[in-house]
mmCIF file of the N, C-alpha and C atoms, coordinates in Angstrom:
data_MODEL
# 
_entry.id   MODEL 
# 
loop_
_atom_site.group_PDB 
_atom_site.id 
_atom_site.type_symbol 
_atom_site.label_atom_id 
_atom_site.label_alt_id 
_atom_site.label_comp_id 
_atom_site.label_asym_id 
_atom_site.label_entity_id 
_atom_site.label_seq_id 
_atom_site.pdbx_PDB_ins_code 
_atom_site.Cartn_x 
_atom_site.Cartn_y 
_atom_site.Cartn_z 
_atom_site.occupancy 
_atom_site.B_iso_or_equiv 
_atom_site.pdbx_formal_charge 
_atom_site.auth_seq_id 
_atom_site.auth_comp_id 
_atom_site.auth_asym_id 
_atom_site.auth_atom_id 
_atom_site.pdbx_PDB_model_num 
ATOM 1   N N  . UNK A 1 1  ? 8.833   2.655   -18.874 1.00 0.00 ? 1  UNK A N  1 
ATOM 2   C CA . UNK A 1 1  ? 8.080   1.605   -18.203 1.00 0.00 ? 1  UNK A CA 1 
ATOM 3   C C  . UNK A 1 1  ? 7.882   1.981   -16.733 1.00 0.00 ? 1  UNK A C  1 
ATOM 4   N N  . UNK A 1 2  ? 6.631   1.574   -16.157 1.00 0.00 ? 2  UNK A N  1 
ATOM 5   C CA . UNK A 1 2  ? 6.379   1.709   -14.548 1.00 0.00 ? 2  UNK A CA 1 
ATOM 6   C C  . UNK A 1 2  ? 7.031   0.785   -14.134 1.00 0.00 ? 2  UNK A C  1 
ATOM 7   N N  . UNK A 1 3  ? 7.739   1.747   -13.159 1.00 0.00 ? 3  UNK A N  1 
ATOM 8   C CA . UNK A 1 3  ? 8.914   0.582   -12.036 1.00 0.00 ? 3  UNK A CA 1 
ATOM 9   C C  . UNK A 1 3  ? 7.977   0.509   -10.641 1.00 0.00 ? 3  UNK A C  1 
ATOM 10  N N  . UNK A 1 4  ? 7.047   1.481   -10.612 1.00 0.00 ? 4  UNK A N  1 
ATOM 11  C CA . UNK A 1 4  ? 6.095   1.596   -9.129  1.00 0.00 ? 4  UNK A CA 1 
ATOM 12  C C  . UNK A 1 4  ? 5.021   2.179   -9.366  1.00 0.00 ? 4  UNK A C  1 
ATOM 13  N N  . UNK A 1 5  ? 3.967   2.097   -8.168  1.00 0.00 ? 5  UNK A N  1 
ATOM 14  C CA . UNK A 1 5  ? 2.997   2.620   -8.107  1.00 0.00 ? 5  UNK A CA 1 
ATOM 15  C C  . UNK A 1 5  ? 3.006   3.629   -6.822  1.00 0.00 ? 5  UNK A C  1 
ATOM 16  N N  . UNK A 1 6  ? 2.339   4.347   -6.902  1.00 0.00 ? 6  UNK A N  1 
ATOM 17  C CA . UNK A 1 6  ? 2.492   4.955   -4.871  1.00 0.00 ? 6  UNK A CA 1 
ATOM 18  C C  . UNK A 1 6  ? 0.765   5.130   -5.193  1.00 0.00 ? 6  UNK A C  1 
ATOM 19  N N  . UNK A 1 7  ? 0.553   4.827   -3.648  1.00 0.00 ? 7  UNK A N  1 
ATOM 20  C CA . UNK A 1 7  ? -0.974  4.592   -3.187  1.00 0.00 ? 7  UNK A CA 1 
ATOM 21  C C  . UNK A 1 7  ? -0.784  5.376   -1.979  1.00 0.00 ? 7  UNK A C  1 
ATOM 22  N N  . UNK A 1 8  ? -1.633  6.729   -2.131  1.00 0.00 ? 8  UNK A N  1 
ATOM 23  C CA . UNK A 1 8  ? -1.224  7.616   -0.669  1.00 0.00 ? 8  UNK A CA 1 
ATOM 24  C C  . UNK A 1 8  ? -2.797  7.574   -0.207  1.00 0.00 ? 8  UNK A C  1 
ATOM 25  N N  . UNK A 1 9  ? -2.904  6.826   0.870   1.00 0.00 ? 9  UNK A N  1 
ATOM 26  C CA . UNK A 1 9  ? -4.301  6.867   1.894   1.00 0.00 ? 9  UNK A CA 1 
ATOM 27  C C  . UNK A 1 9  ? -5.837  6.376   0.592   1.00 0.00 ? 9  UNK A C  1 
ATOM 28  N N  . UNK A 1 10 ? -5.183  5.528   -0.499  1.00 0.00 ? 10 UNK A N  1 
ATOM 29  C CA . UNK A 1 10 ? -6.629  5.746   -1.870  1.00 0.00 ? 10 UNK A CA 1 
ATOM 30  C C  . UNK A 1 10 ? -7.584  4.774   -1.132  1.00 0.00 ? 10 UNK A C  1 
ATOM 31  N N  . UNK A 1 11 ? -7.939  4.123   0.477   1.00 0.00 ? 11 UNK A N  1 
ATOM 32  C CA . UNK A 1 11 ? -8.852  2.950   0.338   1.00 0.00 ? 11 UNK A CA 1 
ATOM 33  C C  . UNK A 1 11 ? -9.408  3.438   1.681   1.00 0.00 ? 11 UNK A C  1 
ATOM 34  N N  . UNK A 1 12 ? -9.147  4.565   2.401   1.00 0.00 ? 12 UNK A N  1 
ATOM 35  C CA . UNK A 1 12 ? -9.199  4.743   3.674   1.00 0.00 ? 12 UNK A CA 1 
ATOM 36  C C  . UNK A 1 12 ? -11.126 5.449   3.570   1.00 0.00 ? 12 UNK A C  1 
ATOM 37  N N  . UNK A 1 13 ? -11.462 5.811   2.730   1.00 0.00 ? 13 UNK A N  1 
ATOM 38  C CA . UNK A 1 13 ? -12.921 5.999   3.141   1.00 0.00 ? 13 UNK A CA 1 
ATOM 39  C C  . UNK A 1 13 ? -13.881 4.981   2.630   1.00 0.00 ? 13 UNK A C  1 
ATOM 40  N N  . UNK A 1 14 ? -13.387 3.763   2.906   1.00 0.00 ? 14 UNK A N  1 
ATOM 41  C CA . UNK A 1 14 ? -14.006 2.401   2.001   1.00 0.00 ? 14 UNK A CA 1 
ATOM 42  C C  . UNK A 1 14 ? -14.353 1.846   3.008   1.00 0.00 ? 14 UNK A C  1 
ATOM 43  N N  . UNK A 1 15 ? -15.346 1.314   2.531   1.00 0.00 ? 15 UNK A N  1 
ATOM 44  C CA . UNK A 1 15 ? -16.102 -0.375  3.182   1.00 0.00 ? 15 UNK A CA 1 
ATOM 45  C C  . UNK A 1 15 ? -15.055 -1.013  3.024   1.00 0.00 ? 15 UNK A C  1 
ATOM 46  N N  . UNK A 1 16 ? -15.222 -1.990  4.072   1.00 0.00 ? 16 UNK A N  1 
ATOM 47  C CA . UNK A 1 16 ? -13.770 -2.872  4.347   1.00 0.00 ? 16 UNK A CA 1 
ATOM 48  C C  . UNK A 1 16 ? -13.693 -3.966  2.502   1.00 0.00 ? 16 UNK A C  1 
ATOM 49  N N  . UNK A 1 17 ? -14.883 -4.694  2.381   1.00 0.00 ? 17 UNK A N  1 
ATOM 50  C CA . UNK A 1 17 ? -14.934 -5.311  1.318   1.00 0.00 ? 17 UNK A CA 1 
ATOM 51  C C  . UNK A 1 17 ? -14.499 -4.500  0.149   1.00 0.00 ? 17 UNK A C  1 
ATOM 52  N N  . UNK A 1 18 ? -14.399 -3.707  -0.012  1.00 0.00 ? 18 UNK A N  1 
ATOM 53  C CA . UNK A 1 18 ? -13.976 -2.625  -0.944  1.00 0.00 ? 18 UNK A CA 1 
ATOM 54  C C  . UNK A 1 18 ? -12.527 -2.581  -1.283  1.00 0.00 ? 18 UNK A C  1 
ATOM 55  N N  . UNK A 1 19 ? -12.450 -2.266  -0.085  1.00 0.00 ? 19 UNK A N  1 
ATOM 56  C CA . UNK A 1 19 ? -10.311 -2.119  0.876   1.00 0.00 ? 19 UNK A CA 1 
ATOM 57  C C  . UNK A 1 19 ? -10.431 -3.264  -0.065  1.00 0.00 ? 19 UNK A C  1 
ATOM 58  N N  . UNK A 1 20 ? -10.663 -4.603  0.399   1.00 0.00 ? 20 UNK A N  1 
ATOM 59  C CA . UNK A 1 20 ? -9.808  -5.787  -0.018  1.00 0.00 ? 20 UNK A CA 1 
ATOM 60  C C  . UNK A 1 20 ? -9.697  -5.575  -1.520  1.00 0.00 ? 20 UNK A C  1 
ATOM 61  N N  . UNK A 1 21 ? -10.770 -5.893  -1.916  1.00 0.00 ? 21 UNK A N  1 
ATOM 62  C CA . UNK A 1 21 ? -10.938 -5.723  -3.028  1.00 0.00 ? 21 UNK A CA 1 
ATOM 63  C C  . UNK A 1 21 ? -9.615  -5.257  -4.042  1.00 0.00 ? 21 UNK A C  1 
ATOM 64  N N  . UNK A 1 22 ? -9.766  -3.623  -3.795  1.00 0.00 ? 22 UNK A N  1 
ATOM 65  C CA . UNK A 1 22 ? -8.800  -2.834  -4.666  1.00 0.00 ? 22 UNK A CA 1 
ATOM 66  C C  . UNK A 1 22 ? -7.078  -3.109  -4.116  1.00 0.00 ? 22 UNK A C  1 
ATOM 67  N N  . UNK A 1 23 ? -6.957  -3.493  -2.864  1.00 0.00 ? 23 UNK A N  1 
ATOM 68  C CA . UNK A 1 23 ? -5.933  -3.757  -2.323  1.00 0.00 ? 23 UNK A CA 1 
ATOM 69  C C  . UNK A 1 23 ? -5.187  -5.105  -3.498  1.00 0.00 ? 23 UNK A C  1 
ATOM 70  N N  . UNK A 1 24 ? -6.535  -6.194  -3.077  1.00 0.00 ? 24 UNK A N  1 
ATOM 71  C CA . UNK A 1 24 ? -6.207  -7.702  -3.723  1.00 0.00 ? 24 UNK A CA 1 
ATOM 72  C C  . UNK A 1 24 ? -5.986  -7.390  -5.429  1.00 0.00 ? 24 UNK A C  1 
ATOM 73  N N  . UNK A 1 25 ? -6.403  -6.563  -6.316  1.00 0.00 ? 25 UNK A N  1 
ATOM 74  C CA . UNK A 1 25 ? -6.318  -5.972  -7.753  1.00 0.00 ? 25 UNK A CA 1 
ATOM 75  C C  . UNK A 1 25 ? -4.659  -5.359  -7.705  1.00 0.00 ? 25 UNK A C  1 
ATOM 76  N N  . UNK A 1 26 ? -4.824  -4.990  -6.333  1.00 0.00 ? 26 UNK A N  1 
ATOM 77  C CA . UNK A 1 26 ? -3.312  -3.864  -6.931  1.00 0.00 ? 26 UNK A CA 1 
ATOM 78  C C  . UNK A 1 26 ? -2.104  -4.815  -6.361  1.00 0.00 ? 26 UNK A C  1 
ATOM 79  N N  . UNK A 1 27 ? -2.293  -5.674  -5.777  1.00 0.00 ? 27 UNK A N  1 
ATOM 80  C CA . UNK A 1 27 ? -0.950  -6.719  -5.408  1.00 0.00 ? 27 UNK A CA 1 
ATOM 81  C C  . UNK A 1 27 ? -1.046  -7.552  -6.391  1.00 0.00 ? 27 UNK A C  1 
ATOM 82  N N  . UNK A 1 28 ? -1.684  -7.937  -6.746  1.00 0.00 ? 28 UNK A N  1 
ATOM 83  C CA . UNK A 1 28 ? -1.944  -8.758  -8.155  1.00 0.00 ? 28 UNK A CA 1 
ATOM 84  C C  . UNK A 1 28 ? -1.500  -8.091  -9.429  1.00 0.00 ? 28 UNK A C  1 
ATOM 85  N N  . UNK A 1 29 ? -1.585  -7.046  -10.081 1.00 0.00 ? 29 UNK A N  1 
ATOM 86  C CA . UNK A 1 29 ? -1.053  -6.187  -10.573 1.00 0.00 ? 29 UNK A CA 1 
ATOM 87  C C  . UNK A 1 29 ? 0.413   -5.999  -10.722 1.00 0.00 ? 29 UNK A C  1 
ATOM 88  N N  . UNK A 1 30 ? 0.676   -5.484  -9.556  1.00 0.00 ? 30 UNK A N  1 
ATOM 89  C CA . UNK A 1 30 ? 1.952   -5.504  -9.360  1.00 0.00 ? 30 UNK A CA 1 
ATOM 90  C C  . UNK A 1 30 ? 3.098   -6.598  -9.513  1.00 0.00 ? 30 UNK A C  1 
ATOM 91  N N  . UNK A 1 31 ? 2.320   -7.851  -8.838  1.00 0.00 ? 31 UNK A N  1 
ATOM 92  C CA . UNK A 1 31 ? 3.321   -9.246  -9.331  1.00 0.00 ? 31 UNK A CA 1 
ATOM 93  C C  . UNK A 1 31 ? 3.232   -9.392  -10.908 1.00 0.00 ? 31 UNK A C  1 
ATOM 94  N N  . UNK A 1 32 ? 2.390   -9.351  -11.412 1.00 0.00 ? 32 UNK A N  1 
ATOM 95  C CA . UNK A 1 32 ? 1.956   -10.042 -12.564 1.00 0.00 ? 32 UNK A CA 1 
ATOM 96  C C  . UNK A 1 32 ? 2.999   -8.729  -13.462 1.00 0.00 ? 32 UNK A C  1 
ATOM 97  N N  . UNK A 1 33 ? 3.118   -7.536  -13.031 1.00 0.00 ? 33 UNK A N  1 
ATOM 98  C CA . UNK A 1 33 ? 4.066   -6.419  -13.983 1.00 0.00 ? 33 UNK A CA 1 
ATOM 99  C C  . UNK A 1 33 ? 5.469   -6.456  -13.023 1.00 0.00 ? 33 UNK A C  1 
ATOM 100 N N  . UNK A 1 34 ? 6.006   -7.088  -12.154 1.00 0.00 ? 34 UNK A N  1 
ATOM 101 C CA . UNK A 1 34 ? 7.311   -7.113  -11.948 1.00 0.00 ? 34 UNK A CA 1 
ATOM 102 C C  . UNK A 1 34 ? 7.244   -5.178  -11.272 1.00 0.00 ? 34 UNK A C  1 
ATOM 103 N N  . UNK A 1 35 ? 6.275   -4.434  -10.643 1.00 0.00 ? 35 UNK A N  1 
ATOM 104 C CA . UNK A 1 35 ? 6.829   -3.865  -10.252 1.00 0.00 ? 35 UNK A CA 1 
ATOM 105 C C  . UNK A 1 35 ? 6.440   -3.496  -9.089  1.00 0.00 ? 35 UNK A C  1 
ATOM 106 N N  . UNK A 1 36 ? 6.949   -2.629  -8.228  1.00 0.00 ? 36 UNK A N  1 
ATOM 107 C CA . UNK A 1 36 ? 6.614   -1.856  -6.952  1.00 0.00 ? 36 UNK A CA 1 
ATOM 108 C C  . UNK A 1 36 ? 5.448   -1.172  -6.045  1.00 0.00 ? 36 UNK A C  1 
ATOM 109 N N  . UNK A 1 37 ? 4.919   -1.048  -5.287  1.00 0.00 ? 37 UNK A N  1 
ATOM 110 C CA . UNK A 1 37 ? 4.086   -0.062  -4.843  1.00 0.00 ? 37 UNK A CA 1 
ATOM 111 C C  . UNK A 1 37 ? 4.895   0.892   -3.636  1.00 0.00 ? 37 UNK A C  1 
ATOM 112 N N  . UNK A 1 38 ? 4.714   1.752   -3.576  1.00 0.00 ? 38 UNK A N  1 
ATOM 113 C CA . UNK A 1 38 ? 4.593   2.516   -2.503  1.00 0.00 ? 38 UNK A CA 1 
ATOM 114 C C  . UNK A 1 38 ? 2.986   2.919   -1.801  1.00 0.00 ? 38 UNK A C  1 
ATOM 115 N N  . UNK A 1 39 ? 3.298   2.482   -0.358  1.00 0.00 ? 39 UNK A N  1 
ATOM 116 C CA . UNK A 1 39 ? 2.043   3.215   -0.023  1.00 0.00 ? 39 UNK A CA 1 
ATOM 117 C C  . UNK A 1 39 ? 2.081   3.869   0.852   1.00 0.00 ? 39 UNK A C  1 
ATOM 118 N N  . UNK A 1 40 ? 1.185   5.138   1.361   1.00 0.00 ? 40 UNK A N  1 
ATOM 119 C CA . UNK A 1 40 ? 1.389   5.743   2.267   1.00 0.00 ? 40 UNK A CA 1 
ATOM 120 C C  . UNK A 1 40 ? 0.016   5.316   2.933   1.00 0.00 ? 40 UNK A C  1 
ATOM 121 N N  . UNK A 1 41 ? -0.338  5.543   4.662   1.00 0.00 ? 41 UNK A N  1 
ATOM 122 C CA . UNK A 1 41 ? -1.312  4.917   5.022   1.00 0.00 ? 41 UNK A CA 1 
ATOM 123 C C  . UNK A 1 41 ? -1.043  4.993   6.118   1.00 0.00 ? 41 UNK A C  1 
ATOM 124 N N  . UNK A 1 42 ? -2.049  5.286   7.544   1.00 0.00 ? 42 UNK A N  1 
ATOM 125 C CA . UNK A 1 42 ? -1.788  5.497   8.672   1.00 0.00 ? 42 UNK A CA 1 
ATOM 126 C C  . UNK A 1 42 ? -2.364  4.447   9.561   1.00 0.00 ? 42 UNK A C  1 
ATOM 127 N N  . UNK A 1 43 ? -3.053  3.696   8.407   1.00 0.00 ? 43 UNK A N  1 
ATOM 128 C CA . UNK A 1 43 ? -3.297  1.831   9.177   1.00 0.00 ? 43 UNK A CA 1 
ATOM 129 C C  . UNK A 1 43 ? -2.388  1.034   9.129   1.00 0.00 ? 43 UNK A C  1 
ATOM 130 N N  . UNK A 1 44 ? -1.763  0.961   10.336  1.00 0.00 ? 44 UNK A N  1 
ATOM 131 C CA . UNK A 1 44 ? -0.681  -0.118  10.741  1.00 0.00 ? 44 UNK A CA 1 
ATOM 132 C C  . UNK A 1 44 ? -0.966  -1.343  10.458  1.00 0.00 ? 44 UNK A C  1 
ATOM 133 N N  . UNK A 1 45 ? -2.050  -1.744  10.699  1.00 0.00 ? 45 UNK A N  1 
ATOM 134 C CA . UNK A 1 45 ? -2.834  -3.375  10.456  1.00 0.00 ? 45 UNK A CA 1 
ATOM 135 C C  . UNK A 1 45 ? -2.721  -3.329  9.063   1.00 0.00 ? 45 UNK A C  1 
ATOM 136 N N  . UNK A 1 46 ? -3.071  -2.298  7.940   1.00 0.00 ? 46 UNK A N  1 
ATOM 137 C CA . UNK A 1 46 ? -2.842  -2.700  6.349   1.00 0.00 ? 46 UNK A CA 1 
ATOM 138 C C  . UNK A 1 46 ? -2.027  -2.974  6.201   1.00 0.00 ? 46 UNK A C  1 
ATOM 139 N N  . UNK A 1 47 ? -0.864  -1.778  6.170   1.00 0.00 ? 47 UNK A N  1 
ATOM 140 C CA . UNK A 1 47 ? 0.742   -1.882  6.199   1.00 0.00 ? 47 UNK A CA 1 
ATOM 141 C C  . UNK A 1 47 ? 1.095   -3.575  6.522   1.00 0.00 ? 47 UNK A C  1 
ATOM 142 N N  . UNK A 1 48 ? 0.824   -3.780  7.281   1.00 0.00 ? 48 UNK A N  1 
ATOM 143 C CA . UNK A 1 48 ? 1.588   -5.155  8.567   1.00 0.00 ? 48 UNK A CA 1 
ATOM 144 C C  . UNK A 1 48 ? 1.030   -6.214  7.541   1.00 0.00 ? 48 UNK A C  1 
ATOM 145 N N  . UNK A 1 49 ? -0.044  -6.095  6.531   1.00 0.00 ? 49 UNK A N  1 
ATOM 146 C CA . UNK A 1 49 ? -1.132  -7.021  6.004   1.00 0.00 ? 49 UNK A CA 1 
ATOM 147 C C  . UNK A 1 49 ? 0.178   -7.165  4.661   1.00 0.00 ? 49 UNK A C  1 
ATOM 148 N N  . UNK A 1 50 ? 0.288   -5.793  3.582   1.00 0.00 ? 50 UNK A N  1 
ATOM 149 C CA . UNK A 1 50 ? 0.075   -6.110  2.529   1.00 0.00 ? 50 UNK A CA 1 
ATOM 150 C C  . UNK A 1 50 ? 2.105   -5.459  2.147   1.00 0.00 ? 50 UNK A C  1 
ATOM 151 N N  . UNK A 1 51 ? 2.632   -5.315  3.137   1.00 0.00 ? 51 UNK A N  1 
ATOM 152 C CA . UNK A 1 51 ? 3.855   -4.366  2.581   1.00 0.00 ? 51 UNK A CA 1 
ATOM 153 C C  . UNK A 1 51 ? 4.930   -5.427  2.898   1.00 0.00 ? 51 UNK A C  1 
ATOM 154 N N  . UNK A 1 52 ? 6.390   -5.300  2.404   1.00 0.00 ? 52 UNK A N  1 
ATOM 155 C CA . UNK A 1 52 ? 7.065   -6.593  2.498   1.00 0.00 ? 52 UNK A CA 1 
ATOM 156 C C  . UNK A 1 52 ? 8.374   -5.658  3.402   1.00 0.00 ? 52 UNK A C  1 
ATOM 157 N N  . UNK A 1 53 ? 8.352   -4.327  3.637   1.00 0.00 ? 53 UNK A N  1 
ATOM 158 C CA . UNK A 1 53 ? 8.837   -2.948  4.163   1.00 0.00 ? 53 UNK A CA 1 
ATOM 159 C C  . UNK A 1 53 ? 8.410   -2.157  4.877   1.00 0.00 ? 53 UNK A C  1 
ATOM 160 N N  . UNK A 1 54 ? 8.058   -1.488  5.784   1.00 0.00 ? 54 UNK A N  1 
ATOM 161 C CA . UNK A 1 54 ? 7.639   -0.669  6.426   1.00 0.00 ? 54 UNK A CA 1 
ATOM 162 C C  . UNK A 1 54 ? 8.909   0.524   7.247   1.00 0.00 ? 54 UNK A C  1 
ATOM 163 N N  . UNK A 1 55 ? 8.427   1.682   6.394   1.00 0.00 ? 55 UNK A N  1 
ATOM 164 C CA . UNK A 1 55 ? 9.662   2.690   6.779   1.00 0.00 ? 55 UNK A CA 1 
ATOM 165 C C  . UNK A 1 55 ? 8.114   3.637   7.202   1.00 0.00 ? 55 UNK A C  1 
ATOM 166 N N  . UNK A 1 56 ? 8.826   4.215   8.845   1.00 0.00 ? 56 UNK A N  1 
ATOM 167 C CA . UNK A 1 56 ? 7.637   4.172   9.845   1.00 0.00 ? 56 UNK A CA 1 
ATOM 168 C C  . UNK A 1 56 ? 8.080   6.116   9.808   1.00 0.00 ? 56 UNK A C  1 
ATOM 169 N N  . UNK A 1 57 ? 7.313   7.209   9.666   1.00 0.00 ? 57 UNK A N  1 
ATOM 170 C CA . UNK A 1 57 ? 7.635   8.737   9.740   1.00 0.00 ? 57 UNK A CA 1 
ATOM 171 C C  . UNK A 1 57 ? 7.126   9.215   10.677  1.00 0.00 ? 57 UNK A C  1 
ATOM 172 N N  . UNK A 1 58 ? 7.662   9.081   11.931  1.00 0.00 ? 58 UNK A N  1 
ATOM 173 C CA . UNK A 1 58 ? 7.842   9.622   13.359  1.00 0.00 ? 58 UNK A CA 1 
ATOM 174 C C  . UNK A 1 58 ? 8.692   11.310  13.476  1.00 0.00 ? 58 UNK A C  1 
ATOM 175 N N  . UNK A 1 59 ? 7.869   11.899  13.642  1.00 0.00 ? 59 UNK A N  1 
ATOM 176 C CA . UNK A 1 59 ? 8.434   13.964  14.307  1.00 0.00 ? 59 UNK A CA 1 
ATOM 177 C C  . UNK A 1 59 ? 9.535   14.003  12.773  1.00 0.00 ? 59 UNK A C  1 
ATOM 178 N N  . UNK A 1 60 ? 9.008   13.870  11.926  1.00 0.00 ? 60 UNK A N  1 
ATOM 179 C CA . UNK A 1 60 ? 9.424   14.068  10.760  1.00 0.00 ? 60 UNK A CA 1 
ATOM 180 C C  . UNK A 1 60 ? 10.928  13.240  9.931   1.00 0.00 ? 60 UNK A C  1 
ATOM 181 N N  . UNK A 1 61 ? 11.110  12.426  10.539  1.00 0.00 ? 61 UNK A N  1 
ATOM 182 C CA . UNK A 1 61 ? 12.305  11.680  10.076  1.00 0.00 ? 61 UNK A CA 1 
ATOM 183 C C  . UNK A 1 61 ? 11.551  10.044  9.978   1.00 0.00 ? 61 UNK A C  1 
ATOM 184 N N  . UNK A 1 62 ? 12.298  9.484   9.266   1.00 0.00 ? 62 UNK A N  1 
ATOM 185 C CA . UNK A 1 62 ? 11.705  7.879   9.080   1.00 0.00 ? 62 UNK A CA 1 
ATOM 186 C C  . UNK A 1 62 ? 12.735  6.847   10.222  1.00 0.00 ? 62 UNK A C  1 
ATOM 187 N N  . UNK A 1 63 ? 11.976  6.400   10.339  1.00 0.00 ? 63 UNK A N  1 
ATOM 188 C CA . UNK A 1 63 ? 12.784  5.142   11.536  1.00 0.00 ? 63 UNK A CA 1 
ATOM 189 C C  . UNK A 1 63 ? 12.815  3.442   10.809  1.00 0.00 ? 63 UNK A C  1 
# 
């Protein structure tokens, strides 16, 4: 069974309506299956939007 998903940068060459879109499908998703996402993503404003965690990779170590 999927315990997670990882989403590395998949919405970053999108029309914003787009972003939501697949963003609002995949949090929905995820509640409705009891499981995880990981995402990777260098928009702080998404992150800050849609993550309940944020482990931040600064000169190669996480903070």
């Amino acid at each position: 069974k999927t315990k997670f998903i990882v989403a590395d940068e998949i919405t970053t060459m999108l029309d914003a309506v787009t972003q939501a879109e697949i963003w609002g499908f995949l949090i929905d998703e995820c509640k409705s299956r009891n499981i995880g996402m990981i995402i990777v993503t260098h928009n702080m404003y998404l992150a800050d939007k849609v993550c309940t965690r944020i482990l931040n990779l600064e000169e190669k170590a996480f903070e």
